[in-house]
Structures are given as structure tokens and as C-alpha cells.
N, CA and C atoms as an extended XYZ file, in Angstrom:
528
Properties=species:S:1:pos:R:3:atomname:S:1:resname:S:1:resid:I:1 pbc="F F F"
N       -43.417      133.928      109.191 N   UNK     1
C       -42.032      134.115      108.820 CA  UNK     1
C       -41.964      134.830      107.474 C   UNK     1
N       -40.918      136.046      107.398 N   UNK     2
C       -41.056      136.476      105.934 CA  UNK     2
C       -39.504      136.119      105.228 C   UNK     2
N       -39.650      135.963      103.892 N   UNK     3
C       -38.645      135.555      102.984 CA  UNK     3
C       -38.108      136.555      102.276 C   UNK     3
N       -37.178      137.243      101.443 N   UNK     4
C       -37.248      137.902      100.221 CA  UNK     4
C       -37.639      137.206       99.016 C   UNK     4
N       -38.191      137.647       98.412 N   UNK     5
C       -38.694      137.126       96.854 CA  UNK     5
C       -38.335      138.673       95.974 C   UNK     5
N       -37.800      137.832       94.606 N   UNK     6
C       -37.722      138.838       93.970 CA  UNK     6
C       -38.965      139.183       92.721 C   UNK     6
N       -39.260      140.514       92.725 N   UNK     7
C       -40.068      140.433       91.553 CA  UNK     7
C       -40.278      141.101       90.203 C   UNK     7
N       -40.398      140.290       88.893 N   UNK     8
C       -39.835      140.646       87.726 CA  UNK     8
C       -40.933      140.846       86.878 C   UNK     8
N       -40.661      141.839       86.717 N   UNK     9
C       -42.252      142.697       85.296 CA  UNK     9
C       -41.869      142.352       84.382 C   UNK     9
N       -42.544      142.243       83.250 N   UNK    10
C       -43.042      141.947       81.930 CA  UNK    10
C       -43.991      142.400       81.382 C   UNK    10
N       -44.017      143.211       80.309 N   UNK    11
C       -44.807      143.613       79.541 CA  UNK    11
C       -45.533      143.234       78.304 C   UNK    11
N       -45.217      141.686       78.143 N   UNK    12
C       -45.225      141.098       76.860 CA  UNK    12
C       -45.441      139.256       77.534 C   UNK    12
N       -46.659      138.761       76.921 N   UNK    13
C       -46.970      137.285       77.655 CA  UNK    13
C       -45.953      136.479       76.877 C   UNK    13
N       -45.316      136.944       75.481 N   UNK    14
C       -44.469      135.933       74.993 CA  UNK    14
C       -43.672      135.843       75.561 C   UNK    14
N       -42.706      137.168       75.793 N   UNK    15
C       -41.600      137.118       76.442 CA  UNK    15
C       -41.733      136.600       77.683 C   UNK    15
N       -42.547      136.888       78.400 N   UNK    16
C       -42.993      135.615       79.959 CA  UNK    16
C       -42.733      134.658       79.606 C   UNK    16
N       -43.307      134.023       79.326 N   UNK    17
C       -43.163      132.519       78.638 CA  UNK    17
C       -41.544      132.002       78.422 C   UNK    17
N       -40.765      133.196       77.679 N   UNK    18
C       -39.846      132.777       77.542 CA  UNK    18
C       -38.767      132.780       78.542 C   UNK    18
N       -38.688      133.640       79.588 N   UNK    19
C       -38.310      134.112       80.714 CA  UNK    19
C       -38.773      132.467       81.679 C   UNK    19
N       -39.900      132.390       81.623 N   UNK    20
C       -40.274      131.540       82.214 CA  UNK    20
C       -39.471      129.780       81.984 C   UNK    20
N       -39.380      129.524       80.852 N   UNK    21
C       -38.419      128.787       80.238 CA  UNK    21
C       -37.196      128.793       80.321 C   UNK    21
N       -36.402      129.935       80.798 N   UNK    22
C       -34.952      130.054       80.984 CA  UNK    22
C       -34.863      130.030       82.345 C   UNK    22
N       -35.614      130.769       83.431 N   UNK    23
C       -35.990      130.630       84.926 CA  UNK    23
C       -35.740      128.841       85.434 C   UNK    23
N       -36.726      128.002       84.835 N   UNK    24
C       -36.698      126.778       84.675 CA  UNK    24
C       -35.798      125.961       84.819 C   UNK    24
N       -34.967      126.625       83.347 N   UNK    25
C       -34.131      125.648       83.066 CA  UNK    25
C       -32.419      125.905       83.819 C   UNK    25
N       -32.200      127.170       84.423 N   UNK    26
C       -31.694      127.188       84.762 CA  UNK    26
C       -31.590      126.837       86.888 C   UNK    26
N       -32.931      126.349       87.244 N   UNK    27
C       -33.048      125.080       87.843 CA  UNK    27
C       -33.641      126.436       89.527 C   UNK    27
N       -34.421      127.390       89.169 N   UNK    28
C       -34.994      128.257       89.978 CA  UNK    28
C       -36.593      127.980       90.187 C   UNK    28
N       -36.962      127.605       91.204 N   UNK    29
C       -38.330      127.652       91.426 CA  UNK    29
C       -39.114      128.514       91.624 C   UNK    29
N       -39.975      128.914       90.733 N   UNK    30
C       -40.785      129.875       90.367 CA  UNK    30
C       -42.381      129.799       91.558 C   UNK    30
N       -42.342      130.876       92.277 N   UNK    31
C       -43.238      130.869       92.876 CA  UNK    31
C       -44.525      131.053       92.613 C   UNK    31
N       -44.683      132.126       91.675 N   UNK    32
C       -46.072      132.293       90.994 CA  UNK    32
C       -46.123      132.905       90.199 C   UNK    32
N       -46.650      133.162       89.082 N   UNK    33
C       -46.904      134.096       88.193 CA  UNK    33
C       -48.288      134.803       87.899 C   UNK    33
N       -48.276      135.937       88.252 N   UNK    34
C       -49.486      136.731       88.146 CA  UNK    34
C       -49.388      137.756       86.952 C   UNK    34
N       -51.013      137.130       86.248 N   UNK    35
C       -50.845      137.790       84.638 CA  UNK    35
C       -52.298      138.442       84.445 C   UNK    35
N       -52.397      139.563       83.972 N   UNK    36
C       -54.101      140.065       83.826 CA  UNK    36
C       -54.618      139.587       82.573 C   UNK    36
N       -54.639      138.385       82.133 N   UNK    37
C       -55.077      137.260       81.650 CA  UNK    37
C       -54.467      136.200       81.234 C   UNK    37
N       -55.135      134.951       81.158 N   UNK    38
C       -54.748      133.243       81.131 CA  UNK    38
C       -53.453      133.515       79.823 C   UNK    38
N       -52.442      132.987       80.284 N   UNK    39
C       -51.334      132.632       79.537 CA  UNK    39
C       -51.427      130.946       79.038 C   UNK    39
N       -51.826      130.738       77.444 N   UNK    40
C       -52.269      129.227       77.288 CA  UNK    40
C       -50.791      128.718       77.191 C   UNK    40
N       -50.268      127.916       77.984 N   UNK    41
C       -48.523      126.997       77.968 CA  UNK    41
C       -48.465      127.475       79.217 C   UNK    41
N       -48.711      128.377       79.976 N   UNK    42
C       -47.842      128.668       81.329 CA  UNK    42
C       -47.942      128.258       82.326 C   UNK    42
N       -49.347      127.205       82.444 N   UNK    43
C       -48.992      126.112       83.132 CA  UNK    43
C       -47.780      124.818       83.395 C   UNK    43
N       -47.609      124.323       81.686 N   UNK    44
C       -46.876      123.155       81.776 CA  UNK    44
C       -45.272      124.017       81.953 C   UNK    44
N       -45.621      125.130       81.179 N   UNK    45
C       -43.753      126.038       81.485 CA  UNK    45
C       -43.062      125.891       83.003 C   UNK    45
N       -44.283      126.329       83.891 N   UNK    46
C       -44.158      126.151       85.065 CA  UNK    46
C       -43.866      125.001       85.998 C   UNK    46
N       -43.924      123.765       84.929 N   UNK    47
C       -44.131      122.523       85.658 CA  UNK    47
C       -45.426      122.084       86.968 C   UNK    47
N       -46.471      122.949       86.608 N   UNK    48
C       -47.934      122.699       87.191 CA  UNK    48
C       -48.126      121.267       87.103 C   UNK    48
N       -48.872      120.753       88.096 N   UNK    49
C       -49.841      119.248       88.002 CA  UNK    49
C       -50.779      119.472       87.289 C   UNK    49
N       -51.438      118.885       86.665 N   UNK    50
C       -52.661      119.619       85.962 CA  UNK    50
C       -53.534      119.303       86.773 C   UNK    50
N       -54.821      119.849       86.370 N   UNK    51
C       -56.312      119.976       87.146 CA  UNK    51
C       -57.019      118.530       87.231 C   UNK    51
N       -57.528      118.528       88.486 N   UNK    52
C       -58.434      116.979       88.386 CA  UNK    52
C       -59.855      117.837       88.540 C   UNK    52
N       -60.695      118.700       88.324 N   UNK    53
C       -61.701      119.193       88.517 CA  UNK    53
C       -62.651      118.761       87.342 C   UNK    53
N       -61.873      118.630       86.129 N   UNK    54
C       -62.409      117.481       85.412 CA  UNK    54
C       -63.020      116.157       86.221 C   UNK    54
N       -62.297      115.087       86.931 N   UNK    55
C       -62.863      114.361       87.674 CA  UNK    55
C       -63.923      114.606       88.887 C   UNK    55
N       -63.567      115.609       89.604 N   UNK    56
C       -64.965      116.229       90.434 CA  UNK    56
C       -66.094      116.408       89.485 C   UNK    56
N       -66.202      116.774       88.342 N   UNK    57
C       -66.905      117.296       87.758 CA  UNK    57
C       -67.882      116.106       87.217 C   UNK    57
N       -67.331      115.032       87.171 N   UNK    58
C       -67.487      113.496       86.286 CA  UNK    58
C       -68.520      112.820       87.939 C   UNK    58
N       -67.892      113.110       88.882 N   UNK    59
C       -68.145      112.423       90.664 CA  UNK    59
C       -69.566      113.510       90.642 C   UNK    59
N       -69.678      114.412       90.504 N   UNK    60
C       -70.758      115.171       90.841 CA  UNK    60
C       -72.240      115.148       89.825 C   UNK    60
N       -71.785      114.993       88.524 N   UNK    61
C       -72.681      114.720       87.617 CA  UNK    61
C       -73.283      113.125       87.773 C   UNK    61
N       -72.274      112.173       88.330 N   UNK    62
C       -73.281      111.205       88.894 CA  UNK    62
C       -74.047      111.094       89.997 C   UNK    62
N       -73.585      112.129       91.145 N   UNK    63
C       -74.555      112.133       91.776 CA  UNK    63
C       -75.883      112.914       91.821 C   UNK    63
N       -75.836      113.734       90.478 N   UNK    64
C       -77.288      114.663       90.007 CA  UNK    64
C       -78.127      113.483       89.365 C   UNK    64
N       -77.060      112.204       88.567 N   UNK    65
C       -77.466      110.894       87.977 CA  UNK    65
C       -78.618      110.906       88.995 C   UNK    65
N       -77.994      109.933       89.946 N   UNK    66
C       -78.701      108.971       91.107 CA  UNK    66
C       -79.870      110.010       91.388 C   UNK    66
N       -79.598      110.864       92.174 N   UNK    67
C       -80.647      111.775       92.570 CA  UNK    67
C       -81.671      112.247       91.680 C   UNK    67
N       -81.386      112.547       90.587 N   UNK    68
C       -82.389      112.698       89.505 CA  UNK    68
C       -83.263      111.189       89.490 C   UNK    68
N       -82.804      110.148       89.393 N   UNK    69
C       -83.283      108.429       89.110 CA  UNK    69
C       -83.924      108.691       90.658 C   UNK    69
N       -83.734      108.150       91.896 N   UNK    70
C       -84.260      108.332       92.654 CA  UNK    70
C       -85.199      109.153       92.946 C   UNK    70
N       -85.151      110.576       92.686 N   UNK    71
C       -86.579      111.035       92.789 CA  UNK    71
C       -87.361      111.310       92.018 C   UNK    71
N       -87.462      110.679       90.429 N   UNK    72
C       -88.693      110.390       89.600 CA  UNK    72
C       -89.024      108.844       90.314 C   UNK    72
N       -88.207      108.526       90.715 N   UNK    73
C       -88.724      106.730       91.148 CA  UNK    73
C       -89.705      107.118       92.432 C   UNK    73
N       -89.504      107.791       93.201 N   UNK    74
C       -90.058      108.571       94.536 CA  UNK    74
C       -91.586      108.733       94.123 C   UNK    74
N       -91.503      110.030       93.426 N   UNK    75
C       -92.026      111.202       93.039 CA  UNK    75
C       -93.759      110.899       91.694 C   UNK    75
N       -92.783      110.017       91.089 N   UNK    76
C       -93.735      109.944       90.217 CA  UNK    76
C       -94.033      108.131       90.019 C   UNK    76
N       -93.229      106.889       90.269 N   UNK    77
C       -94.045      105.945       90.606 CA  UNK    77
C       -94.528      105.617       92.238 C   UNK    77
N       -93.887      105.297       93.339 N   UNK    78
C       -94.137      105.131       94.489 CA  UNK    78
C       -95.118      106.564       95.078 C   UNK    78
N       -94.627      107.424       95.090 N   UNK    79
C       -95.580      108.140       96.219 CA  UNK    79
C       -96.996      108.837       95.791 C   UNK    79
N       -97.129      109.325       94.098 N   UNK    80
C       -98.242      109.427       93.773 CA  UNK    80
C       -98.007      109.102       92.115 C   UNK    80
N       -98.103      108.340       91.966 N   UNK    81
C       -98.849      107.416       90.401 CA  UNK    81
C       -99.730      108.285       89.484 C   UNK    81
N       -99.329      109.125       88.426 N   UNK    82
C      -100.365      109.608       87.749 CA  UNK    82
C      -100.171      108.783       86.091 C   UNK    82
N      -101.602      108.742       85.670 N   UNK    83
C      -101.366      108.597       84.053 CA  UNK    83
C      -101.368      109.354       83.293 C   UNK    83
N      -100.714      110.038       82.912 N   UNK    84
C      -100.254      111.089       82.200 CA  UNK    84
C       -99.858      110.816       80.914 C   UNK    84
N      -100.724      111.550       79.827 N   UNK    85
C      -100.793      110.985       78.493 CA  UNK    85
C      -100.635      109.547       77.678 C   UNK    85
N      -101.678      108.927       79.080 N   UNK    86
C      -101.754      107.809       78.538 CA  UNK    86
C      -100.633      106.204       78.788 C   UNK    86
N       -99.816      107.104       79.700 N   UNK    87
C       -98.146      106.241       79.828 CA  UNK    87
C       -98.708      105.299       81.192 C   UNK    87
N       -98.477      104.186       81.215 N   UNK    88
C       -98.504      103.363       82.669 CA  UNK    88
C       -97.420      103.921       83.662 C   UNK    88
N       -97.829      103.649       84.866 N   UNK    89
C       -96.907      103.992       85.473 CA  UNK    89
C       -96.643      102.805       86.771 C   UNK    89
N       -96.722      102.181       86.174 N   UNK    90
C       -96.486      100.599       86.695 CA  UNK    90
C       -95.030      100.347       87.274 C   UNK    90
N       -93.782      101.176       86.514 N   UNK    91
C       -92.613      100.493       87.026 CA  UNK    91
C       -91.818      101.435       86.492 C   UNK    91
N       -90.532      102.135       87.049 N   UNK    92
C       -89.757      103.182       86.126 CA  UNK    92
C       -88.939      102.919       85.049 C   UNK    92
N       -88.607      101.343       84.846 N   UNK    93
C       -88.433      101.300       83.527 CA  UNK    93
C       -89.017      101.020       82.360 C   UNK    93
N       -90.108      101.408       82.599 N   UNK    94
C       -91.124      101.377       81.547 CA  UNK    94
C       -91.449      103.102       81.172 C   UNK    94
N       -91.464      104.184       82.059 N   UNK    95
C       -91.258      105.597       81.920 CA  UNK    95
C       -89.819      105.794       81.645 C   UNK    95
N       -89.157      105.653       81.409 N   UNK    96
C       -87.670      105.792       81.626 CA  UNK    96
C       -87.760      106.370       80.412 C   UNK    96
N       -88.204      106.120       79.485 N   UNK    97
C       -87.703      107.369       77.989 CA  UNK    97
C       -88.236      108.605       78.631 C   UNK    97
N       -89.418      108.769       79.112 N   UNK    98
C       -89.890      110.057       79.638 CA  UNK    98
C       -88.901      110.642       80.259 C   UNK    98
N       -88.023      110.083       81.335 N   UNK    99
C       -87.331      110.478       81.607 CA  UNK    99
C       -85.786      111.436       81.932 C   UNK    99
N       -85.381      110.842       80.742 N   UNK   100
C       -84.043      110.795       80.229 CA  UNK   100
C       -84.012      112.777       80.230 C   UNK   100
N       -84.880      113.680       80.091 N   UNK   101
C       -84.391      115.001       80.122 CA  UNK   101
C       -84.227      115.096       81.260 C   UNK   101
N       -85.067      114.872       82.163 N   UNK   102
C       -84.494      115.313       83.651 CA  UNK   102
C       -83.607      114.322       84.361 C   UNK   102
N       -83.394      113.637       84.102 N   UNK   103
C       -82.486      112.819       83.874 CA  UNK   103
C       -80.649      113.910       83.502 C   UNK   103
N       -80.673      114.433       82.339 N   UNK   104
C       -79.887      115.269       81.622 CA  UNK   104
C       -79.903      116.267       82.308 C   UNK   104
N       -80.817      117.201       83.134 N   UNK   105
C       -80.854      117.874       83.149 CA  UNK   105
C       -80.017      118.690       84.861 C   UNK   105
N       -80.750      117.235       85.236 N   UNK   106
C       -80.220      117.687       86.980 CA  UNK   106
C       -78.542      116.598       86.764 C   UNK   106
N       -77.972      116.086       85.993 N   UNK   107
C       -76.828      115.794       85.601 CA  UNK   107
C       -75.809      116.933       85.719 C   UNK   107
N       -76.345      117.904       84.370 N   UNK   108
C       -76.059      119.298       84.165 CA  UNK   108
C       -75.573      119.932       85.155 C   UNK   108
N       -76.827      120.349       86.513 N   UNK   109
C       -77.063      121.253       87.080 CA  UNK   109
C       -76.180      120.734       88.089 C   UNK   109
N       -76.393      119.320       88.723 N   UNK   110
C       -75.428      119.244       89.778 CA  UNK   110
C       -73.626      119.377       89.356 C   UNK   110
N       -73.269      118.968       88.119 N   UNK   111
C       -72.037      118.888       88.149 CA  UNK   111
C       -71.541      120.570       88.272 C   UNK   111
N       -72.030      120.922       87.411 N   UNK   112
C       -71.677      122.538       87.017 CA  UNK   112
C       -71.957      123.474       88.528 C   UNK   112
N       -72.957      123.763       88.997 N   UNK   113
C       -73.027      124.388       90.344 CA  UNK   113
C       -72.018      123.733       91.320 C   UNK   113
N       -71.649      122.076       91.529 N   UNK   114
C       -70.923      121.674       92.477 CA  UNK   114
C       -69.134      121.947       91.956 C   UNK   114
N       -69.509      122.130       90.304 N   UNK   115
C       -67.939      122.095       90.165 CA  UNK   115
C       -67.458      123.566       90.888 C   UNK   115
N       -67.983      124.569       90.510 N   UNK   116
C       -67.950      126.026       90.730 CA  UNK   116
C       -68.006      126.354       92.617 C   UNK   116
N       -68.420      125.347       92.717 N   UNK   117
C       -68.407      125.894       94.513 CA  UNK   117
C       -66.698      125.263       94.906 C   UNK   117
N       -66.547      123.985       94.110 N   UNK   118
C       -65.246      123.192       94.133 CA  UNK   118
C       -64.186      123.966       93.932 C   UNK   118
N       -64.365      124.920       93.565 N   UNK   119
C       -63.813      125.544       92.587 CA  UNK   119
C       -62.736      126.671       93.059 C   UNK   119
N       -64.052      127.544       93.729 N   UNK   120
C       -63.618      128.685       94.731 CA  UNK   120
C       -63.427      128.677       95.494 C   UNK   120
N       -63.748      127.193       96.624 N   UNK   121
C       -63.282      126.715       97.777 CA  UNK   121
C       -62.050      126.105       97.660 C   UNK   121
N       -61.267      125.448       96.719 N   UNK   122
C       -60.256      125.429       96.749 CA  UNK   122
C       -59.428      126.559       96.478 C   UNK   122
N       -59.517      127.318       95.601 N   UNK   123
C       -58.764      128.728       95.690 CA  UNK   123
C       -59.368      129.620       96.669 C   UNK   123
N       -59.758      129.506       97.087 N   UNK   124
C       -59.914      130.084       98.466 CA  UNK   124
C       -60.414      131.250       98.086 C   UNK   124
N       -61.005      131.890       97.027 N   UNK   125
C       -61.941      132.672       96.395 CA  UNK   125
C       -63.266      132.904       97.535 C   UNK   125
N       -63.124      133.711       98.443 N   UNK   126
C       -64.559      134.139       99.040 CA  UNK   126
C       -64.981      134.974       98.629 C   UNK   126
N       -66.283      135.796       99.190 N   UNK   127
C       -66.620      136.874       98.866 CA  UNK   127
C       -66.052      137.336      100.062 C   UNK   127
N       -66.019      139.144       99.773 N   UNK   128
C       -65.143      140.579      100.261 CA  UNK   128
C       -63.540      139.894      100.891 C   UNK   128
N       -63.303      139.344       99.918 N   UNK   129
C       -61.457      138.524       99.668 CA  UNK   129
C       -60.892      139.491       98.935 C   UNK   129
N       -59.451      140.019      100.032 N   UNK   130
C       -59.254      141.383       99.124 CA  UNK   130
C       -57.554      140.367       98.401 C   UNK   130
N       -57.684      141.080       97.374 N   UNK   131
C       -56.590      140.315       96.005 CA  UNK   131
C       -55.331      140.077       96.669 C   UNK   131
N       -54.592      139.377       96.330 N   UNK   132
C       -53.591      138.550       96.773 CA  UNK   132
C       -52.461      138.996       96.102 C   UNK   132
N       -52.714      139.790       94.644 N   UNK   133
C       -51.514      139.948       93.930 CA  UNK   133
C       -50.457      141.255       94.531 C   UNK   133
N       -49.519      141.199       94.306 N   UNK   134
C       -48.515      142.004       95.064 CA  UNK   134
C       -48.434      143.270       94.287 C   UNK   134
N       -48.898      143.629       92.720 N   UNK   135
C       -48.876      144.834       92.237 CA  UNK   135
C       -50.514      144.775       91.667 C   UNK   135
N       -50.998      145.882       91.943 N   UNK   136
C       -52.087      146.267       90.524 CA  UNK   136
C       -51.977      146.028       89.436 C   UNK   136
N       -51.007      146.590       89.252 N   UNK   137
C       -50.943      146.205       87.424 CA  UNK   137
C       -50.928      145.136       86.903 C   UNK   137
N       -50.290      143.993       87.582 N   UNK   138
C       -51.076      142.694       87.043 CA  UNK   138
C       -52.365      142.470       86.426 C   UNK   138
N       -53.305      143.425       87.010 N   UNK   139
C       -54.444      143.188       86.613 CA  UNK   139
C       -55.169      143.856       85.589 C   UNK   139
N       -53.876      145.080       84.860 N   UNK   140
C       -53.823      145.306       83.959 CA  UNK   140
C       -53.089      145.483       82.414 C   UNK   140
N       -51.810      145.670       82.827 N   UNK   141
C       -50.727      145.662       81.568 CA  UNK   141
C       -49.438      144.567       81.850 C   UNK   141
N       -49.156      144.401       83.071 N   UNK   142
C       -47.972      143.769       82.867 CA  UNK   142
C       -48.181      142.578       84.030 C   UNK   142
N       -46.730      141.422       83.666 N   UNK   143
C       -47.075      140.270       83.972 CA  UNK   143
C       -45.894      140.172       84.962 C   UNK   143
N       -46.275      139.662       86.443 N   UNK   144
C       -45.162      139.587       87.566 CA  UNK   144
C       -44.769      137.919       87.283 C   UNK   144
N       -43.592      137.918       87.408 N   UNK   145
C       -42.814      136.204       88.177 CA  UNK   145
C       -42.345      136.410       89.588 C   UNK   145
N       -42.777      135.823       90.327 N   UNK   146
C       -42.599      136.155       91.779 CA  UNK   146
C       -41.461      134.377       92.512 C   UNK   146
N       -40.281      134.652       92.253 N   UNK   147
C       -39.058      133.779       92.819 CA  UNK   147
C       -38.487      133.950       94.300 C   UNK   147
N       -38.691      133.003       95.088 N   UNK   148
C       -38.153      133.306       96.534 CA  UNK   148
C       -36.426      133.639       96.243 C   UNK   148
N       -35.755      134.202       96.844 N   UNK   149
C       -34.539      134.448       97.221 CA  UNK   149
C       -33.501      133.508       98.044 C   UNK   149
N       -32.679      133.114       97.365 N   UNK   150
C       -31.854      132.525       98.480 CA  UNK   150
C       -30.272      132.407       98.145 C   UNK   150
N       -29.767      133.682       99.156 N   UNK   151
C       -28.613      134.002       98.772 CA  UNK   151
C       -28.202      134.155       97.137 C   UNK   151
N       -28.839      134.381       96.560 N   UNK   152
C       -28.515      134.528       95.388 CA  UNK   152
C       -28.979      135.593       94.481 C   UNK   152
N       -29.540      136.978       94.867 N   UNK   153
C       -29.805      137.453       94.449 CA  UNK   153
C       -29.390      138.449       93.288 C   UNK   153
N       -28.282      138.486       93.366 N   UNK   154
C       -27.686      139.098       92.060 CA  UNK   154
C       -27.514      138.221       90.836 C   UNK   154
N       -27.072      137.295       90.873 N   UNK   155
C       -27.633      136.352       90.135 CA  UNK   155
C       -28.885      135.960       89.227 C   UNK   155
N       -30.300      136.122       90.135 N   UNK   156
C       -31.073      136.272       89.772 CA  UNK   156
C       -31.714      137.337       89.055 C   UNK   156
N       -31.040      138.853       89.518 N   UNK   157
C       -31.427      139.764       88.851 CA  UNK   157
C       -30.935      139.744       87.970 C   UNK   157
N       -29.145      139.071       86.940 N   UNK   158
C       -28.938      138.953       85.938 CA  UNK   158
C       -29.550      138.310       85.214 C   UNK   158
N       -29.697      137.061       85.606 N   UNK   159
C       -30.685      136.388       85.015 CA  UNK   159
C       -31.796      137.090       84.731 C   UNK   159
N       -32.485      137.405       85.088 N   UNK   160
C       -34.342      138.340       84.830 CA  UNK   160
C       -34.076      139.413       84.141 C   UNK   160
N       -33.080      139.859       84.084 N   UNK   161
C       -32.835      140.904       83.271 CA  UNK   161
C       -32.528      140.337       81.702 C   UNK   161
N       -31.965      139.166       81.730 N   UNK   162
C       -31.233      139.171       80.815 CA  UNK   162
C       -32.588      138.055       80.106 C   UNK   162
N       -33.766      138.127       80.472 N   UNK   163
C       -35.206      137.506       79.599 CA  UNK   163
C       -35.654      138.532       79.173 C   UNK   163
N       -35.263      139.726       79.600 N   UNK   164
C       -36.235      140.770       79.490 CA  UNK   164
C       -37.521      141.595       80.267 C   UNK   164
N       -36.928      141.244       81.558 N   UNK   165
C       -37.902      141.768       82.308 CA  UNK   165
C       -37.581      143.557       82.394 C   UNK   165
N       -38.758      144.181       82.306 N   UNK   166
C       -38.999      145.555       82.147 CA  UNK   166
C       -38.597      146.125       84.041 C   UNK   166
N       -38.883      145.670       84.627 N   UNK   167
C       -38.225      145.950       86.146 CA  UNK   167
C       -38.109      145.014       87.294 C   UNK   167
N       -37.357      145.313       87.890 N   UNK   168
C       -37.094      143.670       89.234 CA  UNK   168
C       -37.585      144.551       90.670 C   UNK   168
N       -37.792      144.423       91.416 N   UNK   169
C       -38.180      144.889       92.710 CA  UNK   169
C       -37.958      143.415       93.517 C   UNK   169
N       -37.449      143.834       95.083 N   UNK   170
C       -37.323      143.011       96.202 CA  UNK   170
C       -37.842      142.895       97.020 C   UNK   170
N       -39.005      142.555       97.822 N   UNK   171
C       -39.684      142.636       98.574 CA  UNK   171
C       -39.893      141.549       99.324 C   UNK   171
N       -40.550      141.632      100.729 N   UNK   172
C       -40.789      140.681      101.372 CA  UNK   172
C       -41.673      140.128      101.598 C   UNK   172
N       -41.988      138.921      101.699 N   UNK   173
C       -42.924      138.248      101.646 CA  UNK   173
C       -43.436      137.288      102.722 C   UNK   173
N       -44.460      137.707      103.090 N   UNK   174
C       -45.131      136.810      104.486 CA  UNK   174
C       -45.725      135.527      103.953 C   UNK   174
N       -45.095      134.363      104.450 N   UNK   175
C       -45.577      133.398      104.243 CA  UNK   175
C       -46.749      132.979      105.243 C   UNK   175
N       -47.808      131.765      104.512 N   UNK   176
C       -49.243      131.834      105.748 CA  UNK   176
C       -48.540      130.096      106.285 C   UNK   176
């Protein structure tokens, strides 16, 4: 099904921001904003949820934990026992200081590689994924707000005009 959405250029991330703030408040839901780089506030402007990838990130580094603990327990007491500079290897908490880098290390490795796959699979980031944004230039000088339409479009173009948007265009938009 396609919608009209209207869409409003910007040449300036402050003035976004501020556009974005009057959009808001005057009670319009903002569909997306595409900027050729991170705007720091234009999340919460937007009224975004914030990110839990922090918590994936916390879930995955314990399981590099366990797995790291489990296979020095494997690896180096149960399946072959060496004495190695002298250390017993009688029980893993008695090696356990030895431990603690790889320990750290596959911590590291699992959170960070699992966050990043988390990452792009939720944005749906594949490889040969051709861009999603509705102009080029996003990705270089200027910043789109992309607002569905509903019956109200003149309205809206006063409004967007009157933040300062550098041009409005109407277009349609296929929803998935």
C-alpha cells in the first residue's frame, strides 16, 4: 500500500533539531529522519526508545564468561593436565589467576563480534543492501524529515517551511 509523505530538506543539523522540536510539539509524527551524520539529541527530539544493545552486549559477554571458564576447565585440567611453570594443575581454582586474561579476553571477543552481528541483523543491514534513503544527498549535505500525510498537507508545508526547511517535496511511499 502506498501513502503520501512529505519531505523536508535542511541544510543545517541545528536547525533540524529545531524543526524537529516544533514538528513534535505541534503533535505530527515524524517518520524518520535521514542525516549524513549522527545528530547527538535527535534521538530523544524524536521521542525514540532508547537502545537495549547495551544489555545484549552485557548477555553475550557472559556467555564468552562461561565458555571461556568451561574450556580452560576442559582443555587444560580434565582432558590433558600439563605442569607448566611449575603451577599444579590439580583443580581450576587453584589456576584461576592464570586465567583471568583469557578469561578477559574471550569476554571481549564474544560480546563485541555478537553485539555487531546483533546489530546489523536488526537493522537489517546485509551485504549488496541497496540504501533505503529517499534522496542522495542525505548522504552528503543536507538533512531529510520524512512525515506521512494525512489530509493535511498544506498545513504541513506551512509548518516546514516556517522551521526552515530549504525545500518540501511529496512523494509516495511504499510501505513493507
Amino acid at each position: 500500500m502506498a501513502s503520501k509523505v512529505i519531505h523536508a530538506f535542511y541544510d543545517d543539523d541545528d536547525v533540524l533539531m529545531l524543526a524537529v522540536k516544533k514538528v513534535k510539539a505541534a503533535k505530527h509524527h515524524i517518520g524518520e529522519v535521514y542525516c549524513p551524520f549522527p545528530v547527538h539529541g535527535l534521538d530523544k527530539a524524536m521521542g525514540l526508545a532508547p537502545t537495549r544493545i547495551a544489555i545484549t552486549s552485557f548477555m553475550y559477554g557472559c556467555v564468552g564468561l562461561i565458555v571461556s571458564i568451561v574450556m580452560m576447565n576442559y582443555m587444560m585440567i580434565e582432558d590433558w593436565p600439563q605442569d607448566i611453570g611449575g603451577k599444579p594443575s590439580f583443580s581450576y581454582l587453584e589456576n584461576c589467576p592464570a586465567f583471568v586474561p583469557i578469561m578477559f579476553e574471550l569476554t571481549v571477543f564474544f560480546a563485541a563480534h555478537l553485539m555487531v552481528m546483533t546489530f546489523y541483523m536488526r537493522s537489517r543491514l546485509w551485504p549488496f543492501k541497496n540504501a533505503e534513503n529517499p534522496d542522495a544527498r542525505t548522504t552528503d549535505d543536507h538533512f531529510l524529515m520524512e512525515i506521512e500525510i494525512h489530509n493535511n498537507e498544506q498545513e504541513l508545508k506551512d509548518l516546514l517551511m516556517g522551521t526552515g526547511a530549504v525545500e518540501i517535496n511529496i512523494s509516495e511511499k511504499n510501505s513493507h
